[in-house]
Each structure stands twice: as structure tokens, then as C-alpha cells.
C-alpha positions in Angstrom: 0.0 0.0 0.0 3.0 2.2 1.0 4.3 1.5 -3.0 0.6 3.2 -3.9 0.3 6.2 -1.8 4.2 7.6 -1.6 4.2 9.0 -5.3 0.5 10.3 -4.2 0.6 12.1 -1.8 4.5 13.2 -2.7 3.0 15.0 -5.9 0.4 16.7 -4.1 2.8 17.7 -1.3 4.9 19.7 -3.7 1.8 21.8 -4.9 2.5 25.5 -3.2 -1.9 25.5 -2.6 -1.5 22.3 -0.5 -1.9 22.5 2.9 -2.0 19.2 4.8 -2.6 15.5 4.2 -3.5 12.8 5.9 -3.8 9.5 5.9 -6.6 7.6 7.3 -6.6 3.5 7.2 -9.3 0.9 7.3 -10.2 0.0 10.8 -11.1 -4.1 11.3 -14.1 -3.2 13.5 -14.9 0.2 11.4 -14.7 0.0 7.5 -17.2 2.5 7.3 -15.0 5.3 8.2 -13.2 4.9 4.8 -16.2 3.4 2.8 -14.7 0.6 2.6 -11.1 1.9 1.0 -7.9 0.3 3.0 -6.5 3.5 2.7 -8.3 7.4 2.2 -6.0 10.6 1.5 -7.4 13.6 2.6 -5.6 16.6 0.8 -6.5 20.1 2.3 -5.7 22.8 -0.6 -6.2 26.3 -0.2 -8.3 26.8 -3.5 -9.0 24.3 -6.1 -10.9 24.3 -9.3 -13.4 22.9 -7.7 -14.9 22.2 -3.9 -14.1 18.2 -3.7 -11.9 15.8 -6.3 -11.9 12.5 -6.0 -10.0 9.9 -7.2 -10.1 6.4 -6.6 -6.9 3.6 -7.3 -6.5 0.2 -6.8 -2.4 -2.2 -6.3 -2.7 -5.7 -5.5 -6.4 -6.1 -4.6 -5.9 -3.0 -2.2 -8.1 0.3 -3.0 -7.2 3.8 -2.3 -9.0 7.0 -2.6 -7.9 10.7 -3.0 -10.1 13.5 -1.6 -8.9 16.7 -2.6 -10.9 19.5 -0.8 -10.4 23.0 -0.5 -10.2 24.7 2.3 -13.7 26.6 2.8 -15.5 23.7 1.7 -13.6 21.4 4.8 -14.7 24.6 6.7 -18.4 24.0 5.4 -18.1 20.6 6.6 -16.5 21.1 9.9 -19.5 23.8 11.1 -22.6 22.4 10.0 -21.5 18.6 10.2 -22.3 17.4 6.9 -19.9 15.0 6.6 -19.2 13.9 9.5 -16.7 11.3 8.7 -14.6 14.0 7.6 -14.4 15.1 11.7 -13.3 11.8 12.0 -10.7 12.1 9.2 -8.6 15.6 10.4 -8.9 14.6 13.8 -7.7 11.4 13.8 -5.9 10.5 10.4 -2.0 10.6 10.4 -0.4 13.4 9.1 1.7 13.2 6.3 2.7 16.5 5.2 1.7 19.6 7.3 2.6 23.1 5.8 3.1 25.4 8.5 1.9 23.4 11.0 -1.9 23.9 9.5 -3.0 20.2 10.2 -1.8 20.8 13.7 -3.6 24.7 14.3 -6.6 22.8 12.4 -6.7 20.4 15.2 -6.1 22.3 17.8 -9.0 24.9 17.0 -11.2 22.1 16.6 -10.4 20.6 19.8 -10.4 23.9 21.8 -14.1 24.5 19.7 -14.4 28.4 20.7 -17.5 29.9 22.0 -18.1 32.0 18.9 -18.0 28.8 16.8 -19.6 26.4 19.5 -22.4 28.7 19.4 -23.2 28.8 15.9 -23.2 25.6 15.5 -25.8 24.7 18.3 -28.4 26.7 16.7 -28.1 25.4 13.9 -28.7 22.0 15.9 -31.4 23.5 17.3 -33.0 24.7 14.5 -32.7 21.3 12.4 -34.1 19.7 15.8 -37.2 22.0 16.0 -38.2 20.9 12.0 -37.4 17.9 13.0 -39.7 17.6 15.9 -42.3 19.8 14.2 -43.2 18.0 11.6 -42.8 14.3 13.2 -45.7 15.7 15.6 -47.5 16.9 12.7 -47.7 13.1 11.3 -48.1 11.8 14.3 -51.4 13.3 14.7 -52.4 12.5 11.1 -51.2 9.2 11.8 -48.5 8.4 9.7 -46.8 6.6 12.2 -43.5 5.5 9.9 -43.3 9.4 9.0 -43.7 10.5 12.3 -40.6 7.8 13.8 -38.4 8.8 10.9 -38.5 12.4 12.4 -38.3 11.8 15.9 -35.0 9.7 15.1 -33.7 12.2 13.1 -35.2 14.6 16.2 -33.0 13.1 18.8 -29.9 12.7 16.9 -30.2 16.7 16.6 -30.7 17.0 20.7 -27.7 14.3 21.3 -25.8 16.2 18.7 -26.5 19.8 20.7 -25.8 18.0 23.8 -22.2 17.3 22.9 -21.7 20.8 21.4 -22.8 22.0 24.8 -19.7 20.1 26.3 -17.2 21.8 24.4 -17.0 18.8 21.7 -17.2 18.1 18.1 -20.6 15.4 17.1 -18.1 12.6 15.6 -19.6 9.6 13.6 -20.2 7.4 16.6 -22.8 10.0 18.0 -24.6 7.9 20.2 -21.4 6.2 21.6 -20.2 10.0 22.6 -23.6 11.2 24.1 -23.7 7.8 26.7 -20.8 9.2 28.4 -22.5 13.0 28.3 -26.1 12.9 28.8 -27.9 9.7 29.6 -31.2 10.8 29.6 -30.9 11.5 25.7 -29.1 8.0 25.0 -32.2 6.5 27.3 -34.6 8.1 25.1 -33.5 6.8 21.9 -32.9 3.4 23.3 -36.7 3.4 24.3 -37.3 4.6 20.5 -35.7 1.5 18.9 -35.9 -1.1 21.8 -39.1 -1.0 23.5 -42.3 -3.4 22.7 -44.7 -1.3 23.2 -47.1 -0.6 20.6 -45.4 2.0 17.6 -48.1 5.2 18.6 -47.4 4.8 22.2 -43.7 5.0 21.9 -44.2 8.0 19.4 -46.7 10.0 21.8 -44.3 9.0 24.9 -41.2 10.4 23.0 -42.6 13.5 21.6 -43.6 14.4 24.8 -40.3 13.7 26.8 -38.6 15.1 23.5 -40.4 19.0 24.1 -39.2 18.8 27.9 -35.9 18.1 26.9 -35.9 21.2 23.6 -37.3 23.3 25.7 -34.6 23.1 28.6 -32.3 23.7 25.8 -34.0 26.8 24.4 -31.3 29.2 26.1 -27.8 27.7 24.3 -29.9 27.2 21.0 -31.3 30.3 20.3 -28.0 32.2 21.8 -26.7 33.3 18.6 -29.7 33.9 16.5 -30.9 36.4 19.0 -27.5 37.7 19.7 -27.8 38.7 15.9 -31.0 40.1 16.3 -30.1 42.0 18.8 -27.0 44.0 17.1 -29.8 47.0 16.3 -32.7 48.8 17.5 -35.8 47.6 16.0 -37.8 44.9 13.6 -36.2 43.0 11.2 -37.6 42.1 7.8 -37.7 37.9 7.0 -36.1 39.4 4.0 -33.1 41.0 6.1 -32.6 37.7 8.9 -32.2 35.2 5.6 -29.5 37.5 3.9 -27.8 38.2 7.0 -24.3 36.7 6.6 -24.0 35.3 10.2 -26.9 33.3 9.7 -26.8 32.0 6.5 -26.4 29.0 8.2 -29.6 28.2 9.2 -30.9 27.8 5.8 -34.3 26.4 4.9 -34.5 25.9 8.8 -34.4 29.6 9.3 -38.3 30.3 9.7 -39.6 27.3 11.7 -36.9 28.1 14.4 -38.2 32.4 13.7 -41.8 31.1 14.6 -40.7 28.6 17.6 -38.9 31.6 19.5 -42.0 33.9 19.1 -44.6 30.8 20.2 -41.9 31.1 23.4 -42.0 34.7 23.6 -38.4 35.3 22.5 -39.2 36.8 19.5 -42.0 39.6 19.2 -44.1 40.1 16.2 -44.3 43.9 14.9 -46.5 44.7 12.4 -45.4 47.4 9.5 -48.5 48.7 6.9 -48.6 48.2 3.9 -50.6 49.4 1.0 -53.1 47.2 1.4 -55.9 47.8 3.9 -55.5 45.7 6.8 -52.4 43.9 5.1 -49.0 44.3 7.2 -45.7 43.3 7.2 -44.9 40.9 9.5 -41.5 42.1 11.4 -39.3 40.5 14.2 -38.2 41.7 17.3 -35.7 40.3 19.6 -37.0 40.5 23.7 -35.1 41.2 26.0 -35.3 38.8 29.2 -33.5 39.6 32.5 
């Protein structure tokens, strides 16, 4: 395998935009982590051509594959946790080539996770939680009881990821593994979910209702930085000025069901703005302020 990745990784290492690479092997009790590859090479580049470039090869029945990824897409990745395997990758792969001790810094931010970034990233948990759990209640009173579990799975995974952001830690692939050691109560939840006999609605109505205890106790460190935005002026805001907001970009299609969830918990105040129409208004958004 050696033979196949020197020349590799040696050519990309002599590219001036190359930042880091590492290596990251097959694991005998975790193939998944590499997708089955015996061997992945993550390439960090400061621009490239394009976001991601792959490239698969193959020596002696071993496989290989070359992930070439530029450095504000790994960014992307890192905040909102959409590929999480990737976590996996820069914190635990070896390190091959390192310019400037980037890998390393890398590493160590990610490790140290700083309040500024810690906080973004739990409401955007939060927010993907509340869809989550809003629309798995709305099935499960229509009924659609598979629709309904799908979401409250997806619902907890959100609350076990926050819970780990809480503690000053990055959600790795093995989420449920990390939040046994952090927050039981979650990790007791979701084993009820999956493991208990009772009939499907009953679990459901059980979990949705020890699910709202458990999002509304984490209302304050969700909703920290969205209001914190709000709050840099005086005033309503426009839907149309929150979604082009640059700090919260983040929060993407989730953006107005987590708007409406903070002004059903009086967080958020509704101010309405006339329009031309009679008895039409614009519906505007203030942020409270709670002692």
C-alpha cells in the first residue's frame, strides 16, 4: 500500500496550494470510516478548481482514494457537520505533510471549539431539531406513524448532537457512543425509541412528549446566537433582512420554523409594519429582552 500512496501524496505535497494531508486506514471493527477503501488521503488545498476531487486507485487487490478539498469547503463541513466522517478524518488520520503546522492549528481549533463557533453551531442543531420535531408531531397526529418515527429519530440525533456541542465537543460519527458518556437521559430516550415493545403510537406520543421537555430546557444555548444577531440594532427585522444576514446563513431552509418557535416562546415579538393594502401588514421581528 506504501508503493501506492508515496508517489501520491509526494505530488500533491509539492503543490505551493496544498496545505495538509493525511492518511486515514481501514479500521477491522470500522470500514465505514473509509467506505470501505484500506486506505483514504485527505488533501487540504487552499483553492482548487473545484470544492471536492476524487480519485479512486487500486495495487494488489488493495483500493485507495484521493479526496482533494479546498479549504472553505472542509470549513463548510466542519461547522454544519455534513460529513461527518470528515471530523473523524482531520482529527484522527496521520499526518503526512503539514505546511506550516496547518493540520496541527486545524486540530487544535477544533479541539479547543471556541465559544463564537460552539455557538453557531448549536443553533443550527437546534434549529434542524425543532423541523425535525415539528413535523414528526404533525404526522403523528395524522397518523402516519413511519413518517412521524423517521423524524423523531432524526429529532434526537439533533438533541444528542447539541448535547455534545454543549460540552465543548465536536458530534463525531459514533454519536450515540459520545452522548452515553455525556447525557444519559438522551441516549435512554433513543434506546426506548428502537428497543421498546410497546405498541409503535405509544412509543411515538411518549417520545414526543419527553422530547419537548428536553428542547425546551435547551431553548437558552440554542437560540444564543440567532438572538444575539438580532439584537446588534434597535428595532424589527424584515424575514427578508434575517435570511440575507451573513452570520446566519447558516440556518438555511431551517431559518423560519426556528423564527416562529422563539415567538410561540416569547423570545421573539411580532411587529407589524402597513402596507398598502388595507388591513395587510408586514410581518416584522423583534428580539425580547429577558432579564
Amino acid at each position: 500500500m506504501e508503493d501506492l500512496i508515496r508517489p501520491i501524496y509526494q505530488e500533491r505535497a509539492s503543490h505551493r496550494n496544498t496545505l495538509g494531508i493525511l492518511m486515514i486506514e481501514k479500521k477491522f471493527n470500522n470500514s465505514a470510516i473509509t467506505d470501505t477503501f484500506d486506505v483514504v488521503l485527505l488533501v487540504i488545498a487552499k483553492e482548487t478548481d473545484c470544492p471536492v476531487f476524487i480519485k479512486h486507485y487500486t495495487s494488489k487487490e488493495q483500493k485507495a482514494a484521493l479526496y482533494i478539498v479546498d479549504e472553505q469547503k472542509l470549513n463548510e463541513w466542519l461547522l454544519f457537520g455534513s460529513n461527518r466522517k470528515v471530523i473523524d478524518w482531520v482529527l484522527n488520520g496521520k499526518v503526512l505533510f503539514d505546511r506550516n503546522e496547518y493540520t496541527q492549528r486545524l486540530r487544535s481549533r477544533m479541539l479547543e471549539f471556541p465559544a463564537e463557533a460552539r455557538q453557531l453551531k448549536m443553533g443550527v442543531e437546534f434549529a434542524k431539531l425543532i423541523r425535525r420535531y415539528t413535523d414528526g408531531k404533525v404526522f403523528l397526529e395524522t397518523n402516519q406513524l413511519l413518517d412521524a418515527y423517521n423524524h423523531v429519530v432524526h429529532a434526537l440525533h439533533h438533541l444528542a448532537r447539541l448535547a455534545i456541542i454543549e460540552q465543548g465537543f465536536y458530534p463525531e460519527v459514533t454519536v450515540w457512543s459520545q452522548v452515553k458518556q455525556i447525557d444519559a437521559q438522551i441516549y435512554k430516550l433513543y434506546e426506548e425509541l428502537v428497543g421498546s415493545e410497546e405498541p409503535l403510537d405509544k412509543r411515538l406520543e411518549l417520545l414526543f412528549l419527553a422530547s419537548e421537555f428536553l428542547i425546551h430546557s435547551r431553548i437558552p444555548s440554542g437560540s444564543a446566537h440567532l438572538l444575539k444577531v438580532l439584537k446588534q440594532k434597535e428595532g424589527a427585522w424584515s424575514i427578508g433582512e434575517i435570511a440575507s444576514h451573513p452570520e446566519l446563513e447558516a440556518y438555511s431552509v431551517d431559518l423560519v420554523i426556528m423564527l416562529e418557535y422563539l415567538v410561540d416562546k416569547h423570545l421573539l415579538a411580532i411587529e407589524e409594519v402597513p402596507t398598502k393594502g388595507q388591513n395587510v401588514f408586514h410581518r416584522y421581528y423583534v428580539a425580547l429582552n429577558h432579564s
